[in-house]
SEFIZA-3560 file (N, C-alpha, C; in Angstrom, 3 decimals):
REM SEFIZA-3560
<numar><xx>0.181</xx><yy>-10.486</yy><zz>10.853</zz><atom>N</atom></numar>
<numar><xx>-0.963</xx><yy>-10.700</yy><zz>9.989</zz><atom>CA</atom></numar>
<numar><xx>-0.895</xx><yy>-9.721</yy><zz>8.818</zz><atom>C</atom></numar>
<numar><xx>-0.864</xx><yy>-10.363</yy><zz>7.628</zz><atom>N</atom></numar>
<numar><xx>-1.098</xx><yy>-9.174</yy><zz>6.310</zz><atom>CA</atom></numar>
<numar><xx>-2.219</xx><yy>-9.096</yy><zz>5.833</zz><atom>C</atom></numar>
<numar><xx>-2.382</xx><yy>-7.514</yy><zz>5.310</zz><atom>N</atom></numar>
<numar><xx>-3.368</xx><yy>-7.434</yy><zz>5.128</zz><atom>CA</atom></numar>
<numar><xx>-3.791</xx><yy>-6.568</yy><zz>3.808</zz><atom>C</atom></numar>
<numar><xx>-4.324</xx><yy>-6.636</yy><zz>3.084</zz><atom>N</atom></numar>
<numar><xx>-4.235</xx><yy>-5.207</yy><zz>2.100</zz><atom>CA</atom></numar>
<numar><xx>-4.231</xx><yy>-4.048</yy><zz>2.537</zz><atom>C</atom></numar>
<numar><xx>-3.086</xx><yy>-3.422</yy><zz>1.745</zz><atom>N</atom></numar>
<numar><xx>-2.935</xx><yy>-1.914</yy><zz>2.039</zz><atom>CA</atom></numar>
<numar><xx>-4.568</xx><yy>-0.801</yy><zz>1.995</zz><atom>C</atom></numar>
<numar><xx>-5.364</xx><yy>-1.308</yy><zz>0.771</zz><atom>N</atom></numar>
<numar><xx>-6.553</xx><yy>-0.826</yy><zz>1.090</zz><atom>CA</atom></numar>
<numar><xx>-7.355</xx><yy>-1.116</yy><zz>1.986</zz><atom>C</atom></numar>
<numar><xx>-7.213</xx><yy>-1.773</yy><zz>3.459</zz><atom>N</atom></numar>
<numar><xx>-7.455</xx><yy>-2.068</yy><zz>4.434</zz><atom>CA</atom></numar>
<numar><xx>-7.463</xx><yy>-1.034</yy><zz>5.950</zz><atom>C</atom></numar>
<numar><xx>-5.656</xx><yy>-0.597</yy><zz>5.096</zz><atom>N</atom></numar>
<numar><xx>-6.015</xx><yy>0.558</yy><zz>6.146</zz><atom>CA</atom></numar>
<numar><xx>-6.906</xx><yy>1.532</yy><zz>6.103</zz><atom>C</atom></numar>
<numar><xx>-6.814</xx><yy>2.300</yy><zz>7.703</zz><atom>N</atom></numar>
<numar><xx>-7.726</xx><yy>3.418</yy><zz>8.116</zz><atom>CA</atom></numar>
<numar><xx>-6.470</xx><yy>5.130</yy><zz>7.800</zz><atom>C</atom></numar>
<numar><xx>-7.063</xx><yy>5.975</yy><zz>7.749</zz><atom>N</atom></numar>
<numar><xx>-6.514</xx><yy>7.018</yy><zz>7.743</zz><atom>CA</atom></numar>
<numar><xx>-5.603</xx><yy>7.341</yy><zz>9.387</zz><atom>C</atom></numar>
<numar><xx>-4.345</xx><yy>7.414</yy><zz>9.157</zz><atom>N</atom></numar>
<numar><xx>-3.414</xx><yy>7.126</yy><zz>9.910</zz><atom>CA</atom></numar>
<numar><xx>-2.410</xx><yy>6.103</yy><zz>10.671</zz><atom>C</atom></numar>
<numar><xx>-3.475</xx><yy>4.991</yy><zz>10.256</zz><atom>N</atom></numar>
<numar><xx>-2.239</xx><yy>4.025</yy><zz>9.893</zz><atom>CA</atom></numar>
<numar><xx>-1.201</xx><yy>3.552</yy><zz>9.868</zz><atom>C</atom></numar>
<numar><xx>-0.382</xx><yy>2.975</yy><zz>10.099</zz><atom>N</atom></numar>
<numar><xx>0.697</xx><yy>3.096</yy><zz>9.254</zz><atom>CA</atom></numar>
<numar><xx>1.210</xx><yy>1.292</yy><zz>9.168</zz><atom>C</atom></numar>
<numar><xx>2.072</xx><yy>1.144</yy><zz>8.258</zz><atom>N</atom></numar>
<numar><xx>2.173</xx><yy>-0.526</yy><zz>8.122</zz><atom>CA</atom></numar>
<numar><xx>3.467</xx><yy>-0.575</yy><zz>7.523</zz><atom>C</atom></numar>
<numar><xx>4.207</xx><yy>-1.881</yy><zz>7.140</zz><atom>N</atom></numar>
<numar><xx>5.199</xx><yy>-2.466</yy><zz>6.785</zz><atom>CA</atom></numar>
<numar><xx>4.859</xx><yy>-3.165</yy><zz>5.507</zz><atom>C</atom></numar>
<numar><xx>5.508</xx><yy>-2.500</yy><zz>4.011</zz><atom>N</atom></numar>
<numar><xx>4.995</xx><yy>-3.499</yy><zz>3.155</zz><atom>CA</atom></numar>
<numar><xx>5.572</xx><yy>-4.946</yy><zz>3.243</zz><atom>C</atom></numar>
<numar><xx>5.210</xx><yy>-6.210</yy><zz>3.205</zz><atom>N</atom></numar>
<numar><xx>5.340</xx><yy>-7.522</yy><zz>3.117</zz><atom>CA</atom></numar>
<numar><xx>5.371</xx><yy>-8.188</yy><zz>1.908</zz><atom>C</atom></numar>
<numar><xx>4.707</xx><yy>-8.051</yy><zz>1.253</zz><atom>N</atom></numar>
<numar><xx>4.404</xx><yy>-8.541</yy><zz>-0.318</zz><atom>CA</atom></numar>
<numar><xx>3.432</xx><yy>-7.581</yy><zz>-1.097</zz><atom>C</atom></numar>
<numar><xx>3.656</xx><yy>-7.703</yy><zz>-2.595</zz><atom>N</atom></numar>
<numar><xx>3.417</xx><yy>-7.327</yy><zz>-3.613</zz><atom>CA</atom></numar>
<numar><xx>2.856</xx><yy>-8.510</yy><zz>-4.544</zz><atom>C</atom></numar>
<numar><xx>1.398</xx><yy>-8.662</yy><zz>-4.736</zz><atom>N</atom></numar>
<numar><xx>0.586</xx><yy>-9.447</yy><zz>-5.184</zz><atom>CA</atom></numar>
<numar><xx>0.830</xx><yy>-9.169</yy><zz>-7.004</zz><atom>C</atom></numar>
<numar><xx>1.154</xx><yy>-10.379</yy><zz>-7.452</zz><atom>N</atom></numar>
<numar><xx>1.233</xx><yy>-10.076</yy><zz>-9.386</zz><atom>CA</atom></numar>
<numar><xx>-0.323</xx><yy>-9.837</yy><zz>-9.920</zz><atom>C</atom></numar>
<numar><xx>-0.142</xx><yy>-8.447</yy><zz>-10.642</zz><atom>N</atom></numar>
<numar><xx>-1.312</xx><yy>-8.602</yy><zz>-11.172</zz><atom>CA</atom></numar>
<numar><xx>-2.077</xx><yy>-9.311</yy><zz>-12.269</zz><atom>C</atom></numar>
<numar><xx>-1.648</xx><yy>-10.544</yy><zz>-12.428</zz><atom>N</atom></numar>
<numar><xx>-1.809</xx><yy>-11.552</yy><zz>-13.188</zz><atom>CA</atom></numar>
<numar><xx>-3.139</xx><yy>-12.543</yy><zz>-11.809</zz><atom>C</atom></numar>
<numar><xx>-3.377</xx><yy>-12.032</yy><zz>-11.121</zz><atom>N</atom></numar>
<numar><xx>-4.308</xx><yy>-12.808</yy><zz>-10.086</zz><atom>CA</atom></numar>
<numar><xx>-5.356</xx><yy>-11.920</yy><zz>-10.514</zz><atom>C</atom></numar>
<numar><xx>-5.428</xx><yy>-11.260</yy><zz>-11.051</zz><atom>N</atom></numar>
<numar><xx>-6.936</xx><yy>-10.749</yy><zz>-11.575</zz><atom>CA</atom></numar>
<numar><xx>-7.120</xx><yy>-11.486</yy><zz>-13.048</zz><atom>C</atom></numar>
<numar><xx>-6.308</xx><yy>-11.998</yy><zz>-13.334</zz><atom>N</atom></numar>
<numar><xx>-6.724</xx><yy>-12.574</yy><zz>-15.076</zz><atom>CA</atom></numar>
<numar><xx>-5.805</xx><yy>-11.364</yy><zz>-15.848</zz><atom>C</atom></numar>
<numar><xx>-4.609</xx><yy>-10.719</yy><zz>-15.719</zz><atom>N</atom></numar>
<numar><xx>-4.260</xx><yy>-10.128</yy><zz>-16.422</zz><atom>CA</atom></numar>
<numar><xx>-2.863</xx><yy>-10.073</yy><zz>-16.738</zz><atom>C</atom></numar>
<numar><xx>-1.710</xx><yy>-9.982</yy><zz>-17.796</zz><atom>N</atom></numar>
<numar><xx>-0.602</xx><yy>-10.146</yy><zz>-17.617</zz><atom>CA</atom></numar>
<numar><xx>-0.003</xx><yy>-9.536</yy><zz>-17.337</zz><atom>C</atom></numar>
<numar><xx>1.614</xx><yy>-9.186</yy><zz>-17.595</zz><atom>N</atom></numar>
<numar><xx>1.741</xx><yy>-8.099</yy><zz>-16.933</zz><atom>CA</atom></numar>
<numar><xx>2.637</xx><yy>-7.806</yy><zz>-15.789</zz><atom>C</atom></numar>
<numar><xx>2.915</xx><yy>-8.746</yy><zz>-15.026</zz><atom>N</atom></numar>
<numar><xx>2.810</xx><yy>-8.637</yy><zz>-13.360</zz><atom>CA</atom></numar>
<numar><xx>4.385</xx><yy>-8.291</yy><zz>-12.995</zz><atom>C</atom></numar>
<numar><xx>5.397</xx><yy>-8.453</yy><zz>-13.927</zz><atom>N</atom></numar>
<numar><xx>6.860</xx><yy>-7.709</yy><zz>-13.658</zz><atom>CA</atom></numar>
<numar><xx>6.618</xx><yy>-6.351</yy><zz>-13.809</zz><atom>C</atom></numar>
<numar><xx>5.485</xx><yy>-5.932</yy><zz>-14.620</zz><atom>N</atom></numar>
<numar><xx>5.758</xx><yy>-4.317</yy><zz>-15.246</zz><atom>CA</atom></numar>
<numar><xx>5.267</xx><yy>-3.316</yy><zz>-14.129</zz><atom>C</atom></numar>
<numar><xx>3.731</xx><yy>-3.972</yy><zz>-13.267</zz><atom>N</atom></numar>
<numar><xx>3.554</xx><yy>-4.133</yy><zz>-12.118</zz><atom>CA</atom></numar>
<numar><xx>3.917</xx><yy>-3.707</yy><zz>-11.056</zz><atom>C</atom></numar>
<numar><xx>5.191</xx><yy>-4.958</yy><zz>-10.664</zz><atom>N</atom></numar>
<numar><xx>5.523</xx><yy>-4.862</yy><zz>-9.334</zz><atom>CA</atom></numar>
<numar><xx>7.057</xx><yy>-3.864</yy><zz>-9.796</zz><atom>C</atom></numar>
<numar><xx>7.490</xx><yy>-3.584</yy><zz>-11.242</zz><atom>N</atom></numar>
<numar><xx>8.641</xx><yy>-3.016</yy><zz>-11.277</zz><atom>CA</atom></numar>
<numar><xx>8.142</xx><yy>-1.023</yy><zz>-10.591</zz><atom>C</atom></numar>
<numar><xx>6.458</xx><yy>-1.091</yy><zz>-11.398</zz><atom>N</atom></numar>
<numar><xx>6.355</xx><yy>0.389</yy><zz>-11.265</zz><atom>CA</atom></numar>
<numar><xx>6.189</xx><yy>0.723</yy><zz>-10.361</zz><atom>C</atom></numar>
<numar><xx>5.959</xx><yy>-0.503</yy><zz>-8.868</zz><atom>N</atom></numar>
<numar><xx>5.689</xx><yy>0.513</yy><zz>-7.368</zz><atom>CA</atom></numar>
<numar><xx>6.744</xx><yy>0.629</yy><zz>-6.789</zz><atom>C</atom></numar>
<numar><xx>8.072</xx><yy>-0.545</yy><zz>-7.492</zz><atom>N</atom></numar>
<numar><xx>9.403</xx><yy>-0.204</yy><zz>-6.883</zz><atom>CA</atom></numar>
<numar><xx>9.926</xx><yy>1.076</yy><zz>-7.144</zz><atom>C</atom></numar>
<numar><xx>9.827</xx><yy>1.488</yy><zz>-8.564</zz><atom>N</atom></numar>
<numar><xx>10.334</xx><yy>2.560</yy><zz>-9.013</zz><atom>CA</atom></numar>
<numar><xx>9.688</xx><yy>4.001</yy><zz>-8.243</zz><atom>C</atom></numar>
<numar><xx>8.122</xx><yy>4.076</yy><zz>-7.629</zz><atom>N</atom></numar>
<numar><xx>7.864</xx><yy>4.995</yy><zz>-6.903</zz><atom>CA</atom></numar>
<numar><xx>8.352</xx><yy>4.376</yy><zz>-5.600</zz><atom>C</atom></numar>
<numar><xx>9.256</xx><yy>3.501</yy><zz>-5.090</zz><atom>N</atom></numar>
<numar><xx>9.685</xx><yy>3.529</yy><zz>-3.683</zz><atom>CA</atom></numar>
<numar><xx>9.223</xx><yy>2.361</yy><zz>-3.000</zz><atom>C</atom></numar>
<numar><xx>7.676</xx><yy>1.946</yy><zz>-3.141</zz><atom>N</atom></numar>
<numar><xx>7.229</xx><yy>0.921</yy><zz>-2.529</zz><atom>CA</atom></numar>
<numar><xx>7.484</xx><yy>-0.584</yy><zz>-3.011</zz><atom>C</atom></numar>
<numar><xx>8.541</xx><yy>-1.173</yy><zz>-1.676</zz><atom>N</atom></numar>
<numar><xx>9.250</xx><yy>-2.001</yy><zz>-1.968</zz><atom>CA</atom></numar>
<numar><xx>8.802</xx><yy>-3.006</yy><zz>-0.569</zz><atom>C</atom></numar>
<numar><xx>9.204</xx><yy>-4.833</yy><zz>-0.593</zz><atom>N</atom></numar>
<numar><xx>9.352</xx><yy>-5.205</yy><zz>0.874</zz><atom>CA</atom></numar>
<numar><xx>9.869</xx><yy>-4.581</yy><zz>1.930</zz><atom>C</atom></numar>
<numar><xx>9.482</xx><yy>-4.416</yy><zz>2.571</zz><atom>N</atom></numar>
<numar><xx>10.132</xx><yy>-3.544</yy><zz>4.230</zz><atom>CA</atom></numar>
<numar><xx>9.798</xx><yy>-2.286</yy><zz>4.386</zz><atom>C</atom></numar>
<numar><xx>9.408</xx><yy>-1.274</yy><zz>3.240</zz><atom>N</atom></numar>
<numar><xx>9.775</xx><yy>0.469</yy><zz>3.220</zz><atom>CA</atom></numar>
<numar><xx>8.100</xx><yy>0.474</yy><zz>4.561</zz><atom>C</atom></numar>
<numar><xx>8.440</xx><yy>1.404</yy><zz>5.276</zz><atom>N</atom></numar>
<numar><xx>7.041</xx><yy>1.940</yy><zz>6.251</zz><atom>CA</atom></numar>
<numar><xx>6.462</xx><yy>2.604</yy><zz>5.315</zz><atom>C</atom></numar>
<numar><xx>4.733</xx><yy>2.536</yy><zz>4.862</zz><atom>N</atom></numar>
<numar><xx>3.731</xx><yy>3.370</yy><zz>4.664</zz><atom>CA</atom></numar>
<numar><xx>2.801</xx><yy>3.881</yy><zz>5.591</zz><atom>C</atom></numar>
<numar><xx>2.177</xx><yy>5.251</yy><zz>5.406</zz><atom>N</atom></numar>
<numar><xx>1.461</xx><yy>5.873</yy><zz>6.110</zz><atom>CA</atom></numar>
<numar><xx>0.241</xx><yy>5.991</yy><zz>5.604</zz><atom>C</atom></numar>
<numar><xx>-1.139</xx><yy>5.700</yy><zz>5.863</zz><atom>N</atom></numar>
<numar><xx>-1.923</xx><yy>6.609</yy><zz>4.924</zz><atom>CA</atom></numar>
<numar><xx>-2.787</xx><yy>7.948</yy><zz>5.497</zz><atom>C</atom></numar>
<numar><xx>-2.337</xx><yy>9.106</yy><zz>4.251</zz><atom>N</atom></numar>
<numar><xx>-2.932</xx><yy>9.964</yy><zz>5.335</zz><atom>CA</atom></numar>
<numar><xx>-4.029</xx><yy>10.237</yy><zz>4.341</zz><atom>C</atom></numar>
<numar><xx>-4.709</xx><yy>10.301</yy><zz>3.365</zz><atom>N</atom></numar>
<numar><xx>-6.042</xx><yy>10.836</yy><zz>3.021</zz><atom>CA</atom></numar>
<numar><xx>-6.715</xx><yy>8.932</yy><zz>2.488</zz><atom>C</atom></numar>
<numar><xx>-7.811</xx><yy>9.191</yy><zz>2.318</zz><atom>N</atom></numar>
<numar><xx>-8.743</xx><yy>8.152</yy><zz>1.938</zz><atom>CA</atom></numar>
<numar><xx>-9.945</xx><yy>9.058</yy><zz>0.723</zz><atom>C</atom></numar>
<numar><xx>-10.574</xx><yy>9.090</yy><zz>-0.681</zz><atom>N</atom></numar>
<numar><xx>-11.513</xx><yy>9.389</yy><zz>-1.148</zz><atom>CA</atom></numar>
<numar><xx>-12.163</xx><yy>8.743</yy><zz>-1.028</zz><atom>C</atom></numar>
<numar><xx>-13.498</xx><yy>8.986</yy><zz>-0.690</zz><atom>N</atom></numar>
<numar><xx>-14.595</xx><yy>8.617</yy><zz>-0.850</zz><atom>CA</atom></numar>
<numar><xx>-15.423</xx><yy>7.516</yy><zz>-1.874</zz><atom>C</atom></numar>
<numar><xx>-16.019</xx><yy>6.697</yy><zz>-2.208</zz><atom>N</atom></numar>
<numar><xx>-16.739</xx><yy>6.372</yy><zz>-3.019</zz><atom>CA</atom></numar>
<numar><xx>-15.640</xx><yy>5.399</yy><zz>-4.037</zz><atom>C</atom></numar>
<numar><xx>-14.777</xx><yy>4.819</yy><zz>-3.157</zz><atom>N</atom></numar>
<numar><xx>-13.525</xx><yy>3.673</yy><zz>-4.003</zz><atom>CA</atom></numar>
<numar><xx>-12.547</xx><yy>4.469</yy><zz>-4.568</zz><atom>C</atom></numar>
<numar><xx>-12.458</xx><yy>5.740</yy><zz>-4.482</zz><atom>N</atom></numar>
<numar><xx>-11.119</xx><yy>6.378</yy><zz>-4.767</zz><atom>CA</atom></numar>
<numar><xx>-9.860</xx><yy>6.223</yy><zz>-4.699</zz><atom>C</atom></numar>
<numar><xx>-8.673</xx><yy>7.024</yy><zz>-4.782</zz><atom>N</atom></numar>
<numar><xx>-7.213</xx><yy>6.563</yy><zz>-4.415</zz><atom>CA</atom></numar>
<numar><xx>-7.693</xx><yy>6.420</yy><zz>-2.947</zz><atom>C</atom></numar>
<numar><xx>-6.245</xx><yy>6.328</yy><zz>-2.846</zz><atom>N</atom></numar>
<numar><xx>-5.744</xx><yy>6.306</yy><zz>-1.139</zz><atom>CA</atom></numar>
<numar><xx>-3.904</xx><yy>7.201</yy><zz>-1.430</zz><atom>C</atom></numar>
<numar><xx>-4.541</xx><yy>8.434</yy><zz>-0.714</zz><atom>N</atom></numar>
<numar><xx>-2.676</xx><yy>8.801</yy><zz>-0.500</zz><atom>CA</atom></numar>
<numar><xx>-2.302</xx><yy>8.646</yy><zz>0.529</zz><atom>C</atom></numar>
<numar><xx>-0.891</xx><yy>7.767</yy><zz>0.287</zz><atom>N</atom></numar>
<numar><xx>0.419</xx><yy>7.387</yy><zz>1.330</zz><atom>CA</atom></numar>
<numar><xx>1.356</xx><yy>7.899</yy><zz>1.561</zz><atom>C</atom></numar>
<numar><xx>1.709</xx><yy>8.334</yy><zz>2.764</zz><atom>N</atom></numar>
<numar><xx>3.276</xx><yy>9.033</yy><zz>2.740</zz><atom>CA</atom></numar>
<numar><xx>4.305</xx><yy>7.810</yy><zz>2.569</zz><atom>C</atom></numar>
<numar><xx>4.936</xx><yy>7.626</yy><zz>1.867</zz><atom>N</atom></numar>
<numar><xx>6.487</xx><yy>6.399</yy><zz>2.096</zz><atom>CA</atom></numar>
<numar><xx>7.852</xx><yy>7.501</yy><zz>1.546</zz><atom>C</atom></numar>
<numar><xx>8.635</xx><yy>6.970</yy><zz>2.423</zz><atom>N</atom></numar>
<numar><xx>9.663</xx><yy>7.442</yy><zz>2.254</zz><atom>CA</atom></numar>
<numar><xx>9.603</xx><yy>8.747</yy><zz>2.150</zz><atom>C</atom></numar>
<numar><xx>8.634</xx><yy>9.448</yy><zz>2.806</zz><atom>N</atom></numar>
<numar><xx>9.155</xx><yy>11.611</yy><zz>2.772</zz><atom>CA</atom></numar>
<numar><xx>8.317</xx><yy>11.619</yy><zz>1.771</zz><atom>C</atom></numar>
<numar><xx>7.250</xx><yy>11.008</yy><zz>0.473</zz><atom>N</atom></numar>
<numar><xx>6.889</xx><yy>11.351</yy><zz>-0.312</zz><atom>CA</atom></numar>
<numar><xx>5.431</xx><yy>11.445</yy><zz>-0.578</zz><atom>C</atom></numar>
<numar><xx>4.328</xx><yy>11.628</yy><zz>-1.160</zz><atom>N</atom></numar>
<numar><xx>2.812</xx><yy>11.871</yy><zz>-0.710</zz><atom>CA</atom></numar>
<numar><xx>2.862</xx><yy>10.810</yy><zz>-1.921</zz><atom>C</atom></numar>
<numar><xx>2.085</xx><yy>9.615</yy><zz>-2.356</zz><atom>N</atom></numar>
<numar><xx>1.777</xx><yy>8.817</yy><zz>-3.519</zz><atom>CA</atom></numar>
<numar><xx>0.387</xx><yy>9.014</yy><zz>-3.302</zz><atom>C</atom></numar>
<numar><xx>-0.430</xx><yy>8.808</yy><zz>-4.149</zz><atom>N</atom></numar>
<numar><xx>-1.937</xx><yy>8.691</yy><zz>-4.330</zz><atom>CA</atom></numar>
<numar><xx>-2.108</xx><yy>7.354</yy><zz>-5.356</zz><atom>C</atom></numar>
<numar><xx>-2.570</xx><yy>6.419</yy><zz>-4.900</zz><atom>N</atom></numar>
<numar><xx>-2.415</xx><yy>4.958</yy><zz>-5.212</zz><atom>CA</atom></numar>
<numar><xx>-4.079</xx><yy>4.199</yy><zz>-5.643</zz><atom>C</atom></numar>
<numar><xx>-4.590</xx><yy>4.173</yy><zz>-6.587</zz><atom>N</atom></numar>
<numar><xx>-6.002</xx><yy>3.635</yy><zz>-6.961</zz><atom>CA</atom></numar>
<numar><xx>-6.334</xx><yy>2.278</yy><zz>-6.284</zz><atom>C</atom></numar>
<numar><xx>-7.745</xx><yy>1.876</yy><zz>-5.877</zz><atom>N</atom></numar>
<numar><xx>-8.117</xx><yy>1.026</yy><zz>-5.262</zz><atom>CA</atom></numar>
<numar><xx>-7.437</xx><yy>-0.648</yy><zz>-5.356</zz><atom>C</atom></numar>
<numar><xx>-7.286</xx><yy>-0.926</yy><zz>-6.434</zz><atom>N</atom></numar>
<numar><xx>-6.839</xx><yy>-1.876</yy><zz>-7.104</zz><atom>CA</atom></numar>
<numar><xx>-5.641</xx><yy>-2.150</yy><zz>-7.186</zz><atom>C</atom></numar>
<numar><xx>-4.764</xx><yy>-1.013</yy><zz>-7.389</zz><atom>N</atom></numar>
<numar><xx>-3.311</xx><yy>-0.866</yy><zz>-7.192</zz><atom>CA</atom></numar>
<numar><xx>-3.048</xx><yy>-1.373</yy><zz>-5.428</zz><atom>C</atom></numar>
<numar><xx>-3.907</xx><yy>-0.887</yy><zz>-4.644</zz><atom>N</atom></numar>
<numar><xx>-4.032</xx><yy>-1.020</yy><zz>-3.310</zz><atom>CA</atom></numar>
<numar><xx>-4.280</xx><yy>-2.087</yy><zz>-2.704</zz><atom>C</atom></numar>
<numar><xx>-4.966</xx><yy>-2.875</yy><zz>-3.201</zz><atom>N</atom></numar>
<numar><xx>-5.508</xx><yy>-4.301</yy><zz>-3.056</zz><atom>CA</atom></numar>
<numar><xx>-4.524</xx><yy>-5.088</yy><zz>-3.186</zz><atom>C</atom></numar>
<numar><xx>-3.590</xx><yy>-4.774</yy><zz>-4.080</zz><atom>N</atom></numar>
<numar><xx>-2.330</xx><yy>-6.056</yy><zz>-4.450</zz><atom>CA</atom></numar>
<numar><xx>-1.553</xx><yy>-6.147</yy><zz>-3.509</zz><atom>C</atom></numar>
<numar><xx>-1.176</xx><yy>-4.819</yy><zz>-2.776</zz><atom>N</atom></numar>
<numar><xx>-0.338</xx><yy>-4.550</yy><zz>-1.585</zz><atom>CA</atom></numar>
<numar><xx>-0.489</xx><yy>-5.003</yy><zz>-0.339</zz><atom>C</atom></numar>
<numar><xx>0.227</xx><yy>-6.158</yy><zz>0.473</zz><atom>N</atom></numar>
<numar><xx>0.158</xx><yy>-6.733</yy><zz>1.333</zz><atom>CA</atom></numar>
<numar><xx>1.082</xx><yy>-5.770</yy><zz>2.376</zz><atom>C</atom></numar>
<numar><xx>0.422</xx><yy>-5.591</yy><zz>3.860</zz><atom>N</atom></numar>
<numar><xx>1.155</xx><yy>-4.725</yy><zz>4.346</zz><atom>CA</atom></numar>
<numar><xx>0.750</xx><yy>-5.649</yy><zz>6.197</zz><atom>C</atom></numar>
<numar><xx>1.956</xx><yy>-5.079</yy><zz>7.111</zz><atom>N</atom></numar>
<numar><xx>1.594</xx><yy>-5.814</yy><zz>8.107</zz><atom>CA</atom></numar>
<numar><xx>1.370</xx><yy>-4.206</yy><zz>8.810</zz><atom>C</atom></numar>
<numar><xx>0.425</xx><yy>-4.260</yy><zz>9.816</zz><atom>N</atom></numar>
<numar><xx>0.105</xx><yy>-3.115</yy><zz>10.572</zz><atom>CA</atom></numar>
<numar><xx>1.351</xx><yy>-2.803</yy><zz>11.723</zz><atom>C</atom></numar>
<numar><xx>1.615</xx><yy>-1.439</yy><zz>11.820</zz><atom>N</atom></numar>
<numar><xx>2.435</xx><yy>-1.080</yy><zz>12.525</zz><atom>CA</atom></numar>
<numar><xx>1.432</xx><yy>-0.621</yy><zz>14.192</zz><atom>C</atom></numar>
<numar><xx>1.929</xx><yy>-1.359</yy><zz>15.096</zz><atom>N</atom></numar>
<numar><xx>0.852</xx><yy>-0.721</yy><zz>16.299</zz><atom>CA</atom></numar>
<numar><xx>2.198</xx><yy>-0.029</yy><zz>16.694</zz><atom>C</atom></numar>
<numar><xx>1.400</xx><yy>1.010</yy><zz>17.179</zz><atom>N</atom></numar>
<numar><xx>2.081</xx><yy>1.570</yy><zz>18.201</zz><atom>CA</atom></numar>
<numar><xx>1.316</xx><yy>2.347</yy><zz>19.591</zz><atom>C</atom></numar>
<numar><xx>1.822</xx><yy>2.153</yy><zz>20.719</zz><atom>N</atom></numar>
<numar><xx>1.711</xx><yy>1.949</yy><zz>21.636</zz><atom>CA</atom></numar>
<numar><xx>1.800</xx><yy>3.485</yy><zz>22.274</zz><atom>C</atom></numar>
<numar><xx>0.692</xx><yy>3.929</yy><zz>22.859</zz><atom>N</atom></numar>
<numar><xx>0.262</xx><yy>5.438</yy><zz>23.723</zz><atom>CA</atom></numar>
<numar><xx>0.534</xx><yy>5.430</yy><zz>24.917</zz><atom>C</atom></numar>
<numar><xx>1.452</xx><yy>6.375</yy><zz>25.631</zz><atom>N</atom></numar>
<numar><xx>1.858</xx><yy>6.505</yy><zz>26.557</zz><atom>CA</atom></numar>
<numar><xx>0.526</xx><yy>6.990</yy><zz>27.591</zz><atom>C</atom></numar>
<numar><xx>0.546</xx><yy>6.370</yy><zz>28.242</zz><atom>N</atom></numar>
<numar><xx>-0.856</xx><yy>6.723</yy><zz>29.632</zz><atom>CA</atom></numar>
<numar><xx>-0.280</xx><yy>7.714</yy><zz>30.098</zz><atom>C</atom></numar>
//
């Protein structure tokens, strides 16, 4: 199931799946877009983490790949991610 990356909870963690064009808000654009989250790393397949959340519609920072990103609500929304469960040893 995908879901937006601004979906997750603090700790988290997920599989990106797709990258939504931001031309679905009414705007153009959408290679320059999906080129600039490749270029910070976030690509189909890479694992994200999220470890902080702000308050009041703020970023969201993600660890991917060893690195801390801080990613705005909207930027976050485009990001389709599948949840990673993982499973606690009793």
């Amino acid at each position: 199931m995908e879901i937006p990356l601004s979906a997750l909870k603090k700790g988290e963690s997920g599989i990106i799946t797709s990258i939504l064009s931001a031309s679905r808000r009414g705007r153009g654009g959408s290679w320059g877009f999906k080129k600039r989250l490749m270029d910070m790393g976030l690509t189909p397949g890479t694992e994200i983490t999220v470890t902080k959340i702000a308050p009041f519609g703020g970023p969201i920072e993600i660890c991917v790949r060893g690195s801390r990103l801080a990613l705005g609500r909207g930027m976050a929304e485009r990001i389709l991610v599948r949840i990673k469960r993982e499973w606690l040893r009793s």
